[in-house]
Structure formats: C-alpha cells, structure tokens
C-alpha positions, 0 to 999 in steps of 0.5 A: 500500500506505501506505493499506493497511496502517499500521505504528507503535510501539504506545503504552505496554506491552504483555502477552501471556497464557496458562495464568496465565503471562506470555509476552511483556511488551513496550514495544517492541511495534509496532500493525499496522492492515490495511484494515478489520480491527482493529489488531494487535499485534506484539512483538519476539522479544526479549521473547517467552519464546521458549522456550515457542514452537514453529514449527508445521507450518502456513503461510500467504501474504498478498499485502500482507505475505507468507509467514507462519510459525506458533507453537504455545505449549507449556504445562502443560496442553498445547498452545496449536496455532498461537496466533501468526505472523510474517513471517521474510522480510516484504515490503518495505513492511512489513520493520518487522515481521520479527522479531516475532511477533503472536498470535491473541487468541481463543488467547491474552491480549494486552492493554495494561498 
C-alpha cells in the first residue's frame, strides 16, 4: 500500500471556497496522492467552519482507505449536496487522515494561498 497511496503535510496554506465565503483556511492541511489520480487535499476539522457542514445521507467504501462519510455545505443560496468526505474510522495505513475532511473541487474552491 506505501506505493499506493502517499500521505504528507501539504506545503504552505491552504483555502477552501464557496458562495464568496471562506470555509476552511488551513496550514495544517495534509496532500493525499492515490495511484494515478491527482493529489488531494485534506484539512483538519479544526479549521473547517464546521458549522456550515452537514453529514449527508450518502456513503461510500474504498478498499485502500475505507468507509467514507459525506458533507453537504449549507449556504445562502442553498445547498452545496455532498461537496466533501472523510474517513471517521480510516484504515490503518492511512489513520493520518481521520479527522479531516477533503472536498470535491468541481463543488467547491480549494486552492493554495
């Protein structure tokens, strides 16, 4: 799996926006690269206004990283459905990222600053 999937801190800051507001602004951010897919972007809880997220009723596994939870984001002109996800209980090879949360780029911003 170490040849799979490669979790390390995400260099400099790290933004996620949506409706013209700022969600989640983070240093501590975690890139996660998976195969041949492009790298993916997590951000601890603690900086994610976790107050504008919703878990959703959808679900979904991955063999590599396990069960996943997913968020939708409240906003002024509704509802953002299923715009990220984490691992609540990850498997043990990526335990770094439980406690996180990526988003989906085609719903929201993240870029770095």
């Amino acid at each position: 799996m170490a040849a799979y999937i490669t979790i390390h801190k995400a260099q400099g800051n790290w933004v996620v926006r949506t409706a013209g507001a700022v969600l989640a602004e983070s240093s501590n951010a975690l890139e996660l690269n998976e195969g041949s897919y492009g790298p993916v972007i997590y951000f601890p809880r603690e900086d994610i206004g976790m107050a504008f997220l919703d878990v959703s009723e959808t679900t979904s596994h991955c063999p590599h990283k396990g069960d996943a939870t997913h968020y939708s984001i409240a906003t002024k002109a509704g509802v953002i459905k299923d715009a990220g996800w984490s691992y609540e209980d990850p498997n043990e090879d990526v335990a770094q990222i439980k406690d996180y949360i990526a988003f989906y780029t085609n719903k929201v911003n993240v870029e770095q600053l």
